[in-house]
C-alpha positions in Angstrom: 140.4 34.8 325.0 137.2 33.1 325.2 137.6 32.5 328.7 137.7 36.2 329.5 134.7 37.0 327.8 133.0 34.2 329.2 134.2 35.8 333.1 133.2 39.3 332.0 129.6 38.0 330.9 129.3 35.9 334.2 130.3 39.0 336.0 128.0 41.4 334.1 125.3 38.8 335.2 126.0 38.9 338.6 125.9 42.8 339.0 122.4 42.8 337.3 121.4 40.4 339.2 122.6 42.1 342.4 121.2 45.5 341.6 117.9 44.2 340.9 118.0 42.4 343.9 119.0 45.7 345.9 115.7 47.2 344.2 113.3 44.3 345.5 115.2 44.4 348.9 114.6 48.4 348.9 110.5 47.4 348.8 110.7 44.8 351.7 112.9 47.3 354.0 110.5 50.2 353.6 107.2 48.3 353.7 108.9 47.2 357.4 109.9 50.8 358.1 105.7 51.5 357.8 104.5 48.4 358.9 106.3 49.0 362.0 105.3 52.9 362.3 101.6 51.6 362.4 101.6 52.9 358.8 99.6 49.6 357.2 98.3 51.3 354.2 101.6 52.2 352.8 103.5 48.8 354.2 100.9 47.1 352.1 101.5 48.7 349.3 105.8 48.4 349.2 105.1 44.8 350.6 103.4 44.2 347.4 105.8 45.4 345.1 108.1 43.3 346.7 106.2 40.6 345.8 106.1 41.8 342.2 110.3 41.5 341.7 110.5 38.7 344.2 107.3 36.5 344.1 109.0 33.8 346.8 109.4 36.9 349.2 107.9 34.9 352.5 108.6 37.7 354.6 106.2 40.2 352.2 103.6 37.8 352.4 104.2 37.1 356.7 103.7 41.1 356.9 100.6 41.2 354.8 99.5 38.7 356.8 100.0 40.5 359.6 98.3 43.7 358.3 95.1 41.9 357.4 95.0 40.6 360.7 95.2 43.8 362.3 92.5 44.9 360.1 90.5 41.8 360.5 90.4 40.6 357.0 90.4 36.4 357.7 90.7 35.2 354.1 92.9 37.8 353.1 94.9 36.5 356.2 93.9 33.2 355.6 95.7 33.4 351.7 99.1 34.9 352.7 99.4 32.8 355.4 98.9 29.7 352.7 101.6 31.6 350.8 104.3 31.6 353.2 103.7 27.9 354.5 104.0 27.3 350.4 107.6 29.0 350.5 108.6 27.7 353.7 106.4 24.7 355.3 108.6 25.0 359.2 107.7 28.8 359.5 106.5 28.2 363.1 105.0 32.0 363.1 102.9 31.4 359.7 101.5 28.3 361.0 100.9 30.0 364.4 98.6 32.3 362.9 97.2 30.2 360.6 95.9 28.1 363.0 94.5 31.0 364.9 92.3 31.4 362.1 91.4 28.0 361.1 90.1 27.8 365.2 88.3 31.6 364.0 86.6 29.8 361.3 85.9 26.4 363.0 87.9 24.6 360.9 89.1 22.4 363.9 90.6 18.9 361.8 92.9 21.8 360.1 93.6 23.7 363.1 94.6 20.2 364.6 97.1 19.0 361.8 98.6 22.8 362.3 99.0 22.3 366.0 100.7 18.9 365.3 102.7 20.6 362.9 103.8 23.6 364.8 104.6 21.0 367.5 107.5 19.4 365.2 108.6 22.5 363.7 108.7 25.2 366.7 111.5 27.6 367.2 110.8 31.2 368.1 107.2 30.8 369.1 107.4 27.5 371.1 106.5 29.6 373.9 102.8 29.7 372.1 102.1 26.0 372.5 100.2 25.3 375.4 98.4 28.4 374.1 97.7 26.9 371.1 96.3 23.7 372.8 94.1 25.4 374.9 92.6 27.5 372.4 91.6 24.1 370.8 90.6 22.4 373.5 87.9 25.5 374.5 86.8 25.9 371.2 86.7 22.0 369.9 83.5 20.5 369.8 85.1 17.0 369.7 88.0 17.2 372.4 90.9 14.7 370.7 
């Protein structure tokens, strides 16, 4: 008898957990829908209440990135880009970008440690290495 109860609870448990989950998920996949419809102001806004139900939601905080970028906001940029490398410290694209804007803002013994990095850690943007080094090379005062 106890045993039953004890399934029903853990079962109960897992359907909450799911349809919250569904919710969050719901925020993520519209704030992508905008984002990708050149719609930033409203991606920003469903990227951020995804962050609200799921505060470990790296691809939320990728995206805003991505929109701050586009709009040329560097410490806004800058901060989300923090956020993801946080959640996940291999996301090749995060650091990518991050780097960009550590070599923006002349922060070149950063921007180095995040090429090194990104070196070890590449998958889908590999491809942007050589770009990378170059980038550094041109705009380093100190060529190392």
């Amino acid at each position: 008898m106890k045993n039953n109860l004890l399934i029903k609870i853990f079962i109960i448990i897992f359907l909450f957990t799911q349809i919250t989950y569904s919710k969050d998920n719901k925020y993520l996949s519209k704030g992508i829908k905008y984002f990708n419809n050149n719609d930033f102001e409203k991606s920003k806004i469903f990227f951020e209440k995804d962050l609200v139900f799921d505060p470990k939601s790296e691809t939320s905080y990728l995206y805003l990135a991505k929109i701050f970028l586009k709009e040329k906001n560097e410490e806004e940029q800058k901060i989300n880009l923090e956020n993801v490398l946080l959640l996940n410290p291999k996301n090749d694209e995060a650091i990518y970008m991050l780097t960009l804007v550590m070599l923006e803002q002349s922060d070149y013994d950063k921007a180095k440690k995040l090429i090194n990095e990104f070196n070890l850690v590449c998958k889908s943007f590999c491809s942007k290495k050589e770009e990378l080094e170059l980038k550094f090379k041109k705009l380093s005062p100190k060529n190392e």
